[in-house]
Biopython code that builds the backbone (N, CA, C, O; Angstrom):
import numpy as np
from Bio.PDB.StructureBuilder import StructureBuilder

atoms = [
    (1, "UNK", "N", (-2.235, -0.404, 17.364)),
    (1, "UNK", "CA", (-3.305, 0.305, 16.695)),
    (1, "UNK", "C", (-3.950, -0.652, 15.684)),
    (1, "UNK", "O", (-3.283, -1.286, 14.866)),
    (2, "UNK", "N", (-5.159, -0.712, 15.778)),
    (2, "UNK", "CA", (-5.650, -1.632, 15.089)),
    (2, "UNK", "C", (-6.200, -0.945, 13.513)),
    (2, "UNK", "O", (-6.143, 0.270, 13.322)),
    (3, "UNK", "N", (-6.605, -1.693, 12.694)),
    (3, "UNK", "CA", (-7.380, -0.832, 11.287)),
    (3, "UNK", "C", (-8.382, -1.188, 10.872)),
    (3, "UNK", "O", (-8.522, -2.307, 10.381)),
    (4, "UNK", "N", (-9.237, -0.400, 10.961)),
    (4, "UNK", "CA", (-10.424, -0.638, 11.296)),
    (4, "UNK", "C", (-11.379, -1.046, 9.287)),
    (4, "UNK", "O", (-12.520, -1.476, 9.118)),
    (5, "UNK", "N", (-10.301, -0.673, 8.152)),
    (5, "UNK", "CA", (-10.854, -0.442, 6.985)),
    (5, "UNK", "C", (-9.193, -0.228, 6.425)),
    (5, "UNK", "O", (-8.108, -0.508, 6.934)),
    (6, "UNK", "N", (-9.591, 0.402, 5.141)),
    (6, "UNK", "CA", (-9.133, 1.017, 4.581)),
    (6, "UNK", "C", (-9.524, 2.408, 3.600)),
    (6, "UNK", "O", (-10.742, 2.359, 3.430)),
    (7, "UNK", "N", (-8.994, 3.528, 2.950)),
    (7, "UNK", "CA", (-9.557, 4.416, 2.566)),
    (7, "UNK", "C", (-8.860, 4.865, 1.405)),
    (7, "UNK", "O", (-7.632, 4.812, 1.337)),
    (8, "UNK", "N", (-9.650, 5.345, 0.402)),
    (8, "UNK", "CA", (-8.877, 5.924, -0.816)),
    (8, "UNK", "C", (-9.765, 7.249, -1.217)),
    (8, "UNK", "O", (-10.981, 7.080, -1.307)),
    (9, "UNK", "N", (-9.399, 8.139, -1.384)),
    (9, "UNK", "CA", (-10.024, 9.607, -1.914)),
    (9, "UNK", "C", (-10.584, 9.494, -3.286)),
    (9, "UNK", "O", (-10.036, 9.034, -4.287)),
    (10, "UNK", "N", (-12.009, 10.094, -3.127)),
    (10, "UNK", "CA", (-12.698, 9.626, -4.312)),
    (10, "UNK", "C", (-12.613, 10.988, -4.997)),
    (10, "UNK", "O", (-12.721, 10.888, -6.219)),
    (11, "UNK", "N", (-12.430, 12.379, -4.492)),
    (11, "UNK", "CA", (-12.069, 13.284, -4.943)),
    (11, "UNK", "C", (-10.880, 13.946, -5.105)),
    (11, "UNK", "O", (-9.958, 13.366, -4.533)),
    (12, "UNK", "N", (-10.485, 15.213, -5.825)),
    (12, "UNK", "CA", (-8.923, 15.649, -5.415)),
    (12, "UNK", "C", (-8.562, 16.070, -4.518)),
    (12, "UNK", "O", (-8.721, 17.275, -4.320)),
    (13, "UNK", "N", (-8.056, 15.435, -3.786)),
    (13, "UNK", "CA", (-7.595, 15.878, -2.313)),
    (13, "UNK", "C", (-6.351, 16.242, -2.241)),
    (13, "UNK", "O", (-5.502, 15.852, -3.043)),
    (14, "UNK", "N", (-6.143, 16.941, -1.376)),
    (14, "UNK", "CA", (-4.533, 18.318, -1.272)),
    (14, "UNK", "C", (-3.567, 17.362, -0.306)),
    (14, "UNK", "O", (-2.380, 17.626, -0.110)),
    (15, "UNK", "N", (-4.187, 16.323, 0.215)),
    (15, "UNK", "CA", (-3.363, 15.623, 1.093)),
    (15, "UNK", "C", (-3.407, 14.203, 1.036)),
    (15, "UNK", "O", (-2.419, 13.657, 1.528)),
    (16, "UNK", "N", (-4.437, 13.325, 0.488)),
    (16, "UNK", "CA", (-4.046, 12.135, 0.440)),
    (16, "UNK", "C", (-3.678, 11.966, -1.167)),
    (16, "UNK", "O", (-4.335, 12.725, -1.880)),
    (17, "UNK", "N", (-2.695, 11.059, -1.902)),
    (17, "UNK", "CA", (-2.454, 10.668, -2.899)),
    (17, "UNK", "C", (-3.430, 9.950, -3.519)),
    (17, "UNK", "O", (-3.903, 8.993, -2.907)),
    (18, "UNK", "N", (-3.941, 10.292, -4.918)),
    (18, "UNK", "CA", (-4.705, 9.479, -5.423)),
    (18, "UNK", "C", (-4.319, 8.123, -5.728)),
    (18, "UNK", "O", (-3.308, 7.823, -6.363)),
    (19, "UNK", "N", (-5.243, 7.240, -5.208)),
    (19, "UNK", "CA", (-5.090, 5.705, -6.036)),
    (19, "UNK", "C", (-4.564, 5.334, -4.545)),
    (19, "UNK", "O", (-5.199, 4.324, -4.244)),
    (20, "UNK", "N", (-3.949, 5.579, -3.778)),
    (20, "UNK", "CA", (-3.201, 5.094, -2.803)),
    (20, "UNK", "C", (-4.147, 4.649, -1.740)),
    (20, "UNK", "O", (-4.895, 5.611, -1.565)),
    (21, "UNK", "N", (-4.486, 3.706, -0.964)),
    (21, "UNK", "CA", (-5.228, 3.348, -0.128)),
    (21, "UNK", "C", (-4.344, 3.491, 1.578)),
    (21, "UNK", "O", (-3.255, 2.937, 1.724)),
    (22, "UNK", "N", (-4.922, 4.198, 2.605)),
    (22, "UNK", "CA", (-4.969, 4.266, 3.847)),
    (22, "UNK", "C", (-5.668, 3.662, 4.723)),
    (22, "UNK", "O", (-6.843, 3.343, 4.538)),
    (23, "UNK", "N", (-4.853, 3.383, 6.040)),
    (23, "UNK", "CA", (-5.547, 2.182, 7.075)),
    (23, "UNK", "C", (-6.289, 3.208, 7.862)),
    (23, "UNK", "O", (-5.736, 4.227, 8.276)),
    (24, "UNK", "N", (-7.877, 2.859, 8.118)),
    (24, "UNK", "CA", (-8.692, 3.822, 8.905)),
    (24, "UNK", "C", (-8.529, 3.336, 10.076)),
    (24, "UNK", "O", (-8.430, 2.151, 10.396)),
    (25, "UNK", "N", (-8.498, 4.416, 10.828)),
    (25, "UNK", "CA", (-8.087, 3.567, 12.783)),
    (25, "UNK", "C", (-9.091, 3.985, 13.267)),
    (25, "UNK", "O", (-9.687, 3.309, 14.105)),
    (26, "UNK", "N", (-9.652, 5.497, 12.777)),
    (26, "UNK", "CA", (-10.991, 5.477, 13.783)),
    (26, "UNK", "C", (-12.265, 6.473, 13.082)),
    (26, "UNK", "O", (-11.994, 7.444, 12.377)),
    (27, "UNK", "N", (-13.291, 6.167, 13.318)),
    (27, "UNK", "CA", (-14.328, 6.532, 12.667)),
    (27, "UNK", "C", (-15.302, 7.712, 13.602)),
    (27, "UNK", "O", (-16.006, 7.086, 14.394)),
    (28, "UNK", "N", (-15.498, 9.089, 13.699)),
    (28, "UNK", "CA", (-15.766, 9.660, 14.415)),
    (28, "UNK", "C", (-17.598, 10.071, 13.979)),
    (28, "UNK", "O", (-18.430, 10.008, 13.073)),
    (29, "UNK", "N", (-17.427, 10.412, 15.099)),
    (29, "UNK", "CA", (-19.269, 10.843, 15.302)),
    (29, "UNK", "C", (-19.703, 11.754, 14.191)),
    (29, "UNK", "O", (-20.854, 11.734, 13.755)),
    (30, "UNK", "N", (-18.930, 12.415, 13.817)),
    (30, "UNK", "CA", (-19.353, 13.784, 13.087)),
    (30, "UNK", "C", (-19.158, 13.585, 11.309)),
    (30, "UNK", "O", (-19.111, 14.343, 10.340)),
    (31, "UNK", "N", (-19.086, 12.219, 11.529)),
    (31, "UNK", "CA", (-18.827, 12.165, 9.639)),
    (31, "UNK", "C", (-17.798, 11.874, 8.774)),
    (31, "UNK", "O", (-17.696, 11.746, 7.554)),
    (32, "UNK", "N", (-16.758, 11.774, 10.116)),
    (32, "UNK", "CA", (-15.023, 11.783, 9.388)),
    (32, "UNK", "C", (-14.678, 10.426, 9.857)),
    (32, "UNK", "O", (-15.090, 9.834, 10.855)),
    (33, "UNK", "N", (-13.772, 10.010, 8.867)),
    (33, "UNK", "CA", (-12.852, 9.068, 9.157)),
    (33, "UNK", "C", (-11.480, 9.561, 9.372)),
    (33, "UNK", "O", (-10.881, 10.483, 8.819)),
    (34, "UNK", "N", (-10.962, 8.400, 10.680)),
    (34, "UNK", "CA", (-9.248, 8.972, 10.694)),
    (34, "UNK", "C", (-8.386, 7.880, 10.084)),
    (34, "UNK", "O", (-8.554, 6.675, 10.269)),
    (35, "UNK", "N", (-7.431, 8.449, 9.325)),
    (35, "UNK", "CA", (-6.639, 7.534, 8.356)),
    (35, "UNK", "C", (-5.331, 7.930, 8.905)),
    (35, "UNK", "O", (-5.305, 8.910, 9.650)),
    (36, "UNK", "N", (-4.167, 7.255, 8.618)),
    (36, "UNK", "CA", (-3.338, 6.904, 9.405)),
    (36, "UNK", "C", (-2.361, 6.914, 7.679)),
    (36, "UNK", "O", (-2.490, 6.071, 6.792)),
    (37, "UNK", "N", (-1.427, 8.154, 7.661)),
    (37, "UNK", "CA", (-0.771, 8.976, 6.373)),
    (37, "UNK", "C", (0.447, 9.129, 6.761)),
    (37, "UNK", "O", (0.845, 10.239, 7.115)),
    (38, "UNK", "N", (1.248, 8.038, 6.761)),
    (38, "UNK", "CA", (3.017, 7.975, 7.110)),
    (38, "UNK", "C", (2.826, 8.281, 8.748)),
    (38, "UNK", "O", (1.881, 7.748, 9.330)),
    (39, "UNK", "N", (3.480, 8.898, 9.260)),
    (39, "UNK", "CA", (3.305, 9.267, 10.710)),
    (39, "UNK", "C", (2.175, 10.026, 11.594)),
    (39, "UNK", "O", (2.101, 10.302, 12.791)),
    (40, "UNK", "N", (1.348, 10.236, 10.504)),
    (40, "UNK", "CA", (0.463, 11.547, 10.720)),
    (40, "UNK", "C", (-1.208, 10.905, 10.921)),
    (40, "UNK", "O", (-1.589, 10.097, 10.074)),
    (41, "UNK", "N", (-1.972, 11.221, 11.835)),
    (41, "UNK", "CA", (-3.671, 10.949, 11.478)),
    (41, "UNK", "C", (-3.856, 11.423, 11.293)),
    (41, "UNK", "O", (-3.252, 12.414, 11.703)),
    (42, "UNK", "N", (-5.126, 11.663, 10.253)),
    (42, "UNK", "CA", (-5.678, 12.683, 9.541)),
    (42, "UNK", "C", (-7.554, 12.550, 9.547)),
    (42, "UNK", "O", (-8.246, 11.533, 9.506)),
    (43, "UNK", "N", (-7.826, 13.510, 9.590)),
    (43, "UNK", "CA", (-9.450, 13.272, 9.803)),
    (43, "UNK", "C", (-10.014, 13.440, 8.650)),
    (43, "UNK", "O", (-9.645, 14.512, 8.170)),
    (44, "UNK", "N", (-10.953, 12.714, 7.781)),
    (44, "UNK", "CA", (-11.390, 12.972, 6.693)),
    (44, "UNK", "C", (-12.635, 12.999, 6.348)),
    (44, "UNK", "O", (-13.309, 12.229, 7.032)),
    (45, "UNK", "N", (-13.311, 13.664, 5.439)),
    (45, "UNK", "CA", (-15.140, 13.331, 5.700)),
    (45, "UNK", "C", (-15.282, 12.345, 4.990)),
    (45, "UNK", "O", (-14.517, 12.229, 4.032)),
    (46, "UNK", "N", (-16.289, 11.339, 5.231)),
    (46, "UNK", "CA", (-16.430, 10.508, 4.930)),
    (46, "UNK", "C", (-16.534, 10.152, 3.646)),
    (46, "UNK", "O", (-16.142, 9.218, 2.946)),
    (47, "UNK", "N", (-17.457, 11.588, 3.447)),
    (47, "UNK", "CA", (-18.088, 11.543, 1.751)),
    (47, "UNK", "C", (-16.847, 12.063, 0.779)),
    (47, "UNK", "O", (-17.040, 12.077, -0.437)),
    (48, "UNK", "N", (-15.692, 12.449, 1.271)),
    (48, "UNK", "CA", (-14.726, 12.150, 0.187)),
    (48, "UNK", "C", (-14.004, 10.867, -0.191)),
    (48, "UNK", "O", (-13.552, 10.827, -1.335)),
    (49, "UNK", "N", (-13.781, 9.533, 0.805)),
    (49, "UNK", "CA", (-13.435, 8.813, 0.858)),
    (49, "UNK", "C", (-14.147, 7.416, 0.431)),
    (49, "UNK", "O", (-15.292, 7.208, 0.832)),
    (50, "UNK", "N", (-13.513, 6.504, -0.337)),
    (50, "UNK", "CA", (-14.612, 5.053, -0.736)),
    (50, "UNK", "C", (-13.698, 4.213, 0.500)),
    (50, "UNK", "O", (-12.485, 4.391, 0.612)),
    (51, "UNK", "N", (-14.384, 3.392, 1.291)),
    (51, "UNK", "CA", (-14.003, 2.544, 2.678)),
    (51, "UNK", "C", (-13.687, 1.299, 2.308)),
    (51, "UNK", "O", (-13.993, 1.456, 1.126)),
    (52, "UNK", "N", (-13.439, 0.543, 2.342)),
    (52, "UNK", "CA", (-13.514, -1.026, 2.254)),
    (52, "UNK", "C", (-13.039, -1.833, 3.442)),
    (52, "UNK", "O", (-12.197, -1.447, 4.253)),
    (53, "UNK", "N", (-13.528, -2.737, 3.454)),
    (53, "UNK", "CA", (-12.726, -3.710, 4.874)),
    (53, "UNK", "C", (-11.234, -4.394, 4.743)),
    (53, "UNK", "O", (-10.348, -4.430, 5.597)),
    (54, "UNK", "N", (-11.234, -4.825, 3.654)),
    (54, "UNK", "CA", (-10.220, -5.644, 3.130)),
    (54, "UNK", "C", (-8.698, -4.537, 2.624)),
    (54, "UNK", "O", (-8.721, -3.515, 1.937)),
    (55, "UNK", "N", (-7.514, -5.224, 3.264)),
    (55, "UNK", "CA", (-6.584, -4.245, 2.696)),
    (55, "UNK", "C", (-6.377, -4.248, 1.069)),
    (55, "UNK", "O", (-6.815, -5.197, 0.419)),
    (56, "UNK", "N", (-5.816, -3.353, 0.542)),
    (56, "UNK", "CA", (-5.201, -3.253, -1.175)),
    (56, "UNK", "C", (-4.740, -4.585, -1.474)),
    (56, "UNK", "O", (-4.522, -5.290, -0.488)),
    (57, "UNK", "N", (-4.545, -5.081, -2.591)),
    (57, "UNK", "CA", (-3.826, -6.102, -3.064)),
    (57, "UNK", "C", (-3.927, -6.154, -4.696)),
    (57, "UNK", "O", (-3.898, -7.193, -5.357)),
    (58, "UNK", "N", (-4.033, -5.019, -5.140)),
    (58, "UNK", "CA", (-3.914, -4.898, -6.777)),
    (58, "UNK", "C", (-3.214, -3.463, -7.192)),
    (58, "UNK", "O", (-3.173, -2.764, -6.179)),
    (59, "UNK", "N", (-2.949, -3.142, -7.726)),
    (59, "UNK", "CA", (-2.256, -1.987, -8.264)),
    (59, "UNK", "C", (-3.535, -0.942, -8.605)),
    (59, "UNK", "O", (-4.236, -1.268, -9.563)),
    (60, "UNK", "N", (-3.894, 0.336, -7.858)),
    (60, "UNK", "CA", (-4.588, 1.051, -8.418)),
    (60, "UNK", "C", (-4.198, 2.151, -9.940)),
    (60, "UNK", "O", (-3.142, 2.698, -10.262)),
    (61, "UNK", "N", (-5.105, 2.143, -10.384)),
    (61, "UNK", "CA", (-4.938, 3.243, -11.720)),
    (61, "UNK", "C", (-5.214, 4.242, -11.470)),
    (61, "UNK", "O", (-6.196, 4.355, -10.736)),
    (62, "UNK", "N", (-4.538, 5.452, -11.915)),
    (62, "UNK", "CA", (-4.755, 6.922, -11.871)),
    (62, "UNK", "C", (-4.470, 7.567, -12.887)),
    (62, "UNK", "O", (-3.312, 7.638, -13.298)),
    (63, "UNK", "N", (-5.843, 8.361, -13.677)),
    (63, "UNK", "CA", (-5.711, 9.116, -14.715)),
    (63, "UNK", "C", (-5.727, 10.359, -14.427)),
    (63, "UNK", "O", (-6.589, 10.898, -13.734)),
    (64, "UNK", "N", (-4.301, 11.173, -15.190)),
    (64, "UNK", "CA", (-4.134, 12.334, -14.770)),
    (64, "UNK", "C", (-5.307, 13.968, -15.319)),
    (64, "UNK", "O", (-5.579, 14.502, -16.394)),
    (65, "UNK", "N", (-5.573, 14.147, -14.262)),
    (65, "UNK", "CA", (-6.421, 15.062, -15.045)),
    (65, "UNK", "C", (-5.753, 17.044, -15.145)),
    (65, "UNK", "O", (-4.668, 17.253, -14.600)),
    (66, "UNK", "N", (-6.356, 18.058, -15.713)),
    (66, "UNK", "CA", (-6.143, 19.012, -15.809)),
    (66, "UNK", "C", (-4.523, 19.108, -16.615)),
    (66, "UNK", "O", (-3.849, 18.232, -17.156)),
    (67, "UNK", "N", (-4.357, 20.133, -16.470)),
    (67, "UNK", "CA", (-3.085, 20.892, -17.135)),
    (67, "UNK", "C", (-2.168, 20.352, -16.928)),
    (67, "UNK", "O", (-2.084, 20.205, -15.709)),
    (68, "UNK", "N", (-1.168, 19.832, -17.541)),
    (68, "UNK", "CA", (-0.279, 19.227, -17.038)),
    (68, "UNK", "C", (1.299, 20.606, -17.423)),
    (68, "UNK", "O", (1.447, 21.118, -18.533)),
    (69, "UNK", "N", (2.118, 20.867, -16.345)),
    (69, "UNK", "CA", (3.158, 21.650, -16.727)),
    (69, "UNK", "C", (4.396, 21.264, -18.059)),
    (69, "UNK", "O", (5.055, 20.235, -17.908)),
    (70, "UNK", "N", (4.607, 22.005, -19.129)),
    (70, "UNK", "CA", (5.190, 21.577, -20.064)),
    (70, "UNK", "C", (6.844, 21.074, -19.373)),
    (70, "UNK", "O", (7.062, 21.645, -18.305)),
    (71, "UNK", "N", (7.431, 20.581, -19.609)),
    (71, "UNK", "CA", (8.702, 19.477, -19.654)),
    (71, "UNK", "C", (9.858, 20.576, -20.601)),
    (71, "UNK", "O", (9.848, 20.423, -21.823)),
    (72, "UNK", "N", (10.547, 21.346, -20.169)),
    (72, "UNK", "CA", (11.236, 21.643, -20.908)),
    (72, "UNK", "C", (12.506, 21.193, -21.114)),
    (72, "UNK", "O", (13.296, 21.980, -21.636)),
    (73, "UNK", "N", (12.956, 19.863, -20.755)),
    (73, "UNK", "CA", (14.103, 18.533, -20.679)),
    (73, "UNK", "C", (13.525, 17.922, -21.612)),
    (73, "UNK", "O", (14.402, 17.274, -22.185)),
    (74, "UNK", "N", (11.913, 17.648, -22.409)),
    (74, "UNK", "CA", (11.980, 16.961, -23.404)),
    (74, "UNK", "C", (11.472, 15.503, -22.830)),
    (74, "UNK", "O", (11.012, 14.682, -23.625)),
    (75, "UNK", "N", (11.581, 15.168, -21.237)),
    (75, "UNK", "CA", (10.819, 14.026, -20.954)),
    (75, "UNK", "C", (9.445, 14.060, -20.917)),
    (75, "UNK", "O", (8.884, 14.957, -20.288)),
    (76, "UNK", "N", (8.896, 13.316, -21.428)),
    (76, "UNK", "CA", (7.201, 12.468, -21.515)),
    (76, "UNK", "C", (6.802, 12.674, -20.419)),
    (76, "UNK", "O", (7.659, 12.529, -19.548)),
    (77, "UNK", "N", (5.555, 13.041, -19.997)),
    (77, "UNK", "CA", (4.805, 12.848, -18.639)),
    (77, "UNK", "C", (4.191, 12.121, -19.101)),
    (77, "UNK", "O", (3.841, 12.282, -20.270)),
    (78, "UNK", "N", (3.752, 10.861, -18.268)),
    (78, "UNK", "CA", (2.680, 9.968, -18.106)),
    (78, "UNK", "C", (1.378, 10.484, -18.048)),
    (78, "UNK", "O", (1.342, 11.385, -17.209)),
    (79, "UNK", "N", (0.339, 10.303, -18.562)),
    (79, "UNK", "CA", (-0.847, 10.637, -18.289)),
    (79, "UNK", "C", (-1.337, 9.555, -17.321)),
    (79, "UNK", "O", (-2.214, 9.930, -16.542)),
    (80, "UNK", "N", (-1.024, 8.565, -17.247)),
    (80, "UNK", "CA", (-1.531, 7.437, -16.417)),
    (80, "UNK", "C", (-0.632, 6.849, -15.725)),
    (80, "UNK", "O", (0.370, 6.514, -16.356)),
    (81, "UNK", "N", (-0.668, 6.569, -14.422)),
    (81, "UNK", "CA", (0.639, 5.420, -13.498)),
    (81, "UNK", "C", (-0.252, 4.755, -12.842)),
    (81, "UNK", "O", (-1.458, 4.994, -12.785)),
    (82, "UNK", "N", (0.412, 3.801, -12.275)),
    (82, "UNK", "CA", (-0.395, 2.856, -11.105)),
    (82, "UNK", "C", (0.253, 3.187, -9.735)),
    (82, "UNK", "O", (1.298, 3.804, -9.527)),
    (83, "UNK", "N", (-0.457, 2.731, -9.009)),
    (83, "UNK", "CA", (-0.132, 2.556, -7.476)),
    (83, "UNK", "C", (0.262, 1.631, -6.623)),
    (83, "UNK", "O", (-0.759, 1.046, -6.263)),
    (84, "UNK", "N", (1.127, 1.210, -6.137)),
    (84, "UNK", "CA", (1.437, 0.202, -5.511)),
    (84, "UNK", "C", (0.634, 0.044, -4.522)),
    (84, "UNK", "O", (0.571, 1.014, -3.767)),
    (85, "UNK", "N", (-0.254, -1.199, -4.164)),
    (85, "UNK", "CA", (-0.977, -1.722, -2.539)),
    (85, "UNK", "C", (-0.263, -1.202, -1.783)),
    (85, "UNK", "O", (-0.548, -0.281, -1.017)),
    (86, "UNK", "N", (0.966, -1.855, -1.945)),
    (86, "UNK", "CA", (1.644, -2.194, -0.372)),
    (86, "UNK", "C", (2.524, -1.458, 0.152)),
    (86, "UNK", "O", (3.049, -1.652, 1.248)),
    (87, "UNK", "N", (2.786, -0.375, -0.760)),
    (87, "UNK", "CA", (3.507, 1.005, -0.145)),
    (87, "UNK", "C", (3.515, 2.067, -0.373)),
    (87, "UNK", "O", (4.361, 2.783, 0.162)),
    (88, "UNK", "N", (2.375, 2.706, -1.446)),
    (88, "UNK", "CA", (1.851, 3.809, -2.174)),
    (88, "UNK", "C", (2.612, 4.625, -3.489)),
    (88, "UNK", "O", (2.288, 5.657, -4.078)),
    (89, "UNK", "N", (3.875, 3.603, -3.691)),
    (89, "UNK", "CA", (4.768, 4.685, -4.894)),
    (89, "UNK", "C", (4.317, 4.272, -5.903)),
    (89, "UNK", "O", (3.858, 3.132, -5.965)),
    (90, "UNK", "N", (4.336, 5.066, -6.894)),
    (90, "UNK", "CA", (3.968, 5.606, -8.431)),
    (90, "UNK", "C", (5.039, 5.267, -9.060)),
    (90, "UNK", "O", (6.222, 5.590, -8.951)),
    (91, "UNK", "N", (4.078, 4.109, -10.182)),
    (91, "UNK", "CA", (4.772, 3.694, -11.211)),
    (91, "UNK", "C", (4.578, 3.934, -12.711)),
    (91, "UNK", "O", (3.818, 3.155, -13.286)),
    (92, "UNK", "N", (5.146, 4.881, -13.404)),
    (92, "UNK", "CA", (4.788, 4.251, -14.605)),
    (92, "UNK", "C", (4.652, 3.250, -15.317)),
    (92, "UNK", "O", (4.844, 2.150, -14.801)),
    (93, "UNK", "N", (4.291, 3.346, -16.679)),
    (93, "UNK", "CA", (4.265, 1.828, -17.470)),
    (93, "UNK", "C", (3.288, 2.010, -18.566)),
    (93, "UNK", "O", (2.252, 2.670, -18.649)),
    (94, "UNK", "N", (4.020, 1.111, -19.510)),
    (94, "UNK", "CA", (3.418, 0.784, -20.840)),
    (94, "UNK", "C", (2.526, 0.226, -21.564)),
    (94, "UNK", "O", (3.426, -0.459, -22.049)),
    (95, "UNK", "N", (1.710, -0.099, -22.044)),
    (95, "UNK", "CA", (0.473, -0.871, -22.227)),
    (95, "UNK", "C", (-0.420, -0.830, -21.812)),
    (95, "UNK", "O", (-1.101, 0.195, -21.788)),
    (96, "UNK", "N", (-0.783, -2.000, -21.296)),
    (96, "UNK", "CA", (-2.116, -2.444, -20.395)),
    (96, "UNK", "C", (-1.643, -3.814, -19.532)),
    (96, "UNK", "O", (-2.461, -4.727, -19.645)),
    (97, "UNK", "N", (-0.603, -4.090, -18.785)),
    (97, "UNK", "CA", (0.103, -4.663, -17.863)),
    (97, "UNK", "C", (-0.873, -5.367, -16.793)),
    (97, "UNK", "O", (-1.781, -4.907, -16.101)),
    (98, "UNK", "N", (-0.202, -6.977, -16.957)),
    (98, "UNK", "CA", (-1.382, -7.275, -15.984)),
    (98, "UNK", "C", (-0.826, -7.705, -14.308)),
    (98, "UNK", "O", (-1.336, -8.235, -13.320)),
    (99, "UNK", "N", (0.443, -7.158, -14.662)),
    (99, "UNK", "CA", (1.109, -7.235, -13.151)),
    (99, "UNK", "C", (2.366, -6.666, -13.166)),
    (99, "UNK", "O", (3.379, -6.960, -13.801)),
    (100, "UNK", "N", (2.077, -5.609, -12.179)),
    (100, "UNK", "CA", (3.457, -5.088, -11.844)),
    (100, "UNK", "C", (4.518, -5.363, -10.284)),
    (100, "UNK", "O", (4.373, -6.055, -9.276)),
    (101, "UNK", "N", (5.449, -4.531, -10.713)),
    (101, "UNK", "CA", (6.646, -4.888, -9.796)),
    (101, "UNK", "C", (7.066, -3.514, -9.209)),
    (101, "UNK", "O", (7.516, -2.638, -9.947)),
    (102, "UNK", "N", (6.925, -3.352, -7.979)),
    (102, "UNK", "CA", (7.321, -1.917, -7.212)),
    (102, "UNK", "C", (8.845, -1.816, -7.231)),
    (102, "UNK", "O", (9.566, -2.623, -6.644)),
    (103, "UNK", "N", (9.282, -0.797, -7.925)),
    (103, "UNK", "CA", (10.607, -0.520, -7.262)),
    (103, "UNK", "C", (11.124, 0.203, -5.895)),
    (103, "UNK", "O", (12.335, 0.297, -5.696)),
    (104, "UNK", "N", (10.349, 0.618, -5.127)),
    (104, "UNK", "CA", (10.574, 0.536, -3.876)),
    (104, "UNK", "C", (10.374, -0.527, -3.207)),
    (104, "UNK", "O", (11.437, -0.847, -2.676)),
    (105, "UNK", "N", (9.605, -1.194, -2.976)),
    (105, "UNK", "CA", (9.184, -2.348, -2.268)),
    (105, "UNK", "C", (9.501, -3.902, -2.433)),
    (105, "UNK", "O", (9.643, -4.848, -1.659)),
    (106, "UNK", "N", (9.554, -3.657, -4.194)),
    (106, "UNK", "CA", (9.976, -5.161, -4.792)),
    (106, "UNK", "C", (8.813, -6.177, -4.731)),
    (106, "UNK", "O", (8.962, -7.322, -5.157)),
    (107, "UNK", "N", (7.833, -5.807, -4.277)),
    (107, "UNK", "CA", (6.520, -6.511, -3.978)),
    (107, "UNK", "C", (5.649, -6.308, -5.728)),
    (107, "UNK", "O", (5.438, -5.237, -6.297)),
    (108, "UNK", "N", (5.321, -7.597, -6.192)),
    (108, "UNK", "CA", (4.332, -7.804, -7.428)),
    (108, "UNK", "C", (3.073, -7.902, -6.515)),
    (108, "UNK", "O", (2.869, -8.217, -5.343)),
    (109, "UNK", "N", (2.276, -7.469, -7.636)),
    (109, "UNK", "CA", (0.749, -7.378, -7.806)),
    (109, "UNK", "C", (-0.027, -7.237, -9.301)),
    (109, "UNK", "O", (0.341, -6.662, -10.326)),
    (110, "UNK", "N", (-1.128, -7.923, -9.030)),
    (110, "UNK", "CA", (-1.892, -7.593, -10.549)),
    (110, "UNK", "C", (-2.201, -6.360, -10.650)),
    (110, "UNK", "O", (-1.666, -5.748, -9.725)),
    (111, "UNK", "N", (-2.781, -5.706, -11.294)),
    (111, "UNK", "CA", (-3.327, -4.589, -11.626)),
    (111, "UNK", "C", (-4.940, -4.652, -12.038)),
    (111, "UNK", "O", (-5.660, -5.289, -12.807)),
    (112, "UNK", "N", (-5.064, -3.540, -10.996)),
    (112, "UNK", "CA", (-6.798, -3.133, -10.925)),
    (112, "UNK", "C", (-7.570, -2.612, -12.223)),
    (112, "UNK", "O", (-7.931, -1.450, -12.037)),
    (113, "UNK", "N", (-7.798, -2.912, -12.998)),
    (113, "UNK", "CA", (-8.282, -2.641, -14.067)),
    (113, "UNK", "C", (-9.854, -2.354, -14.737)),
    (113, "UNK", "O", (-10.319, -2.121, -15.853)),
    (114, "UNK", "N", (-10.402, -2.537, -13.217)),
    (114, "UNK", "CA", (-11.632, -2.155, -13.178)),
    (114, "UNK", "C", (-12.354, -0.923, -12.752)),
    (114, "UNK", "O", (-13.547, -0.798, -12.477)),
    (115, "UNK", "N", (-11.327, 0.028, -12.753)),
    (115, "UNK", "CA", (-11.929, 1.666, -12.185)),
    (115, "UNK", "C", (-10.819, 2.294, -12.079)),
    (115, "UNK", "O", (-9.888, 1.930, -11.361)),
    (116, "UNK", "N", (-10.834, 3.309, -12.803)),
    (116, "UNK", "CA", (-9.768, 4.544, -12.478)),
    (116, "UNK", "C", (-9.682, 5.726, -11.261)),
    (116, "UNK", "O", (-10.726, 6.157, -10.771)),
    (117, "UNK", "N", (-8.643, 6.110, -10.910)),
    (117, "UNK", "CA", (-8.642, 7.062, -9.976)),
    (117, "UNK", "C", (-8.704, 8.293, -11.133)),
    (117, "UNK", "O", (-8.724, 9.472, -10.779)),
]
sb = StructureBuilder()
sb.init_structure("model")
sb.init_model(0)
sb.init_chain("A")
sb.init_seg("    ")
for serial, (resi, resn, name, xyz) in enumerate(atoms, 1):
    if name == "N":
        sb.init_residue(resn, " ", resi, " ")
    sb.init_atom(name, np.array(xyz, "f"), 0.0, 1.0, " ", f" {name:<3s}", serial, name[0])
structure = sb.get_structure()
């Protein structure tokens, strides 16, 4: 299967993860792109999605929006995490970091710092 792009949801979507970028395999007549979501294709309209040719290779940012559920353990929610390129898990972190380290993957990358999810 080849990939034809890549895709990231420019809105809130119920099924793709924000910040996380997907390999597009096929581009249909009617407006949708199909993205390729762990085992699953998925058809998407176009106009929710930003395309690019080139795969991920920076850490996306995601600012959390709306209500967040209160913590009654007393742990911190992040308002902000990044995204790993190269395998989509969510990281927290401190500062303004100019490269992180996936703990699933073990794979470094800089961090995208030019647009928020």
């Amino acid at each position: 299967m080849s990939t034809m792009g890549w895709a990231r949801c420019t809105t809130n979507s119920d099924v793709l993860r924000r910040g996380a970028w997907y390999p597009v395999i096929e581009e249909t007549g009617d407006g949708h792109v199909v993205v390729q979501m762990d085992q699953q294709r998925l058809s998407i309209s176009r106009g929710d999605v930003r395309v690019r040719a080139e795969p991920p290779d920076r850490w996306s940012i995601v600012v959390r929006t709306g209500v967040m559920r209160p913590t009654w353990s007393g742990v911190k929610v992040a308002n902000t995490y990044a995204v790993c390129p190269h395998c989509r898990e969510r990281k927290e972190f401190d500062g303004k970091p100019e490269v992180l380290e996936c703990v699933r993957c073990r794979k470094t990358a800089p961090v995208d710092w030019s647009e928020t999810c």
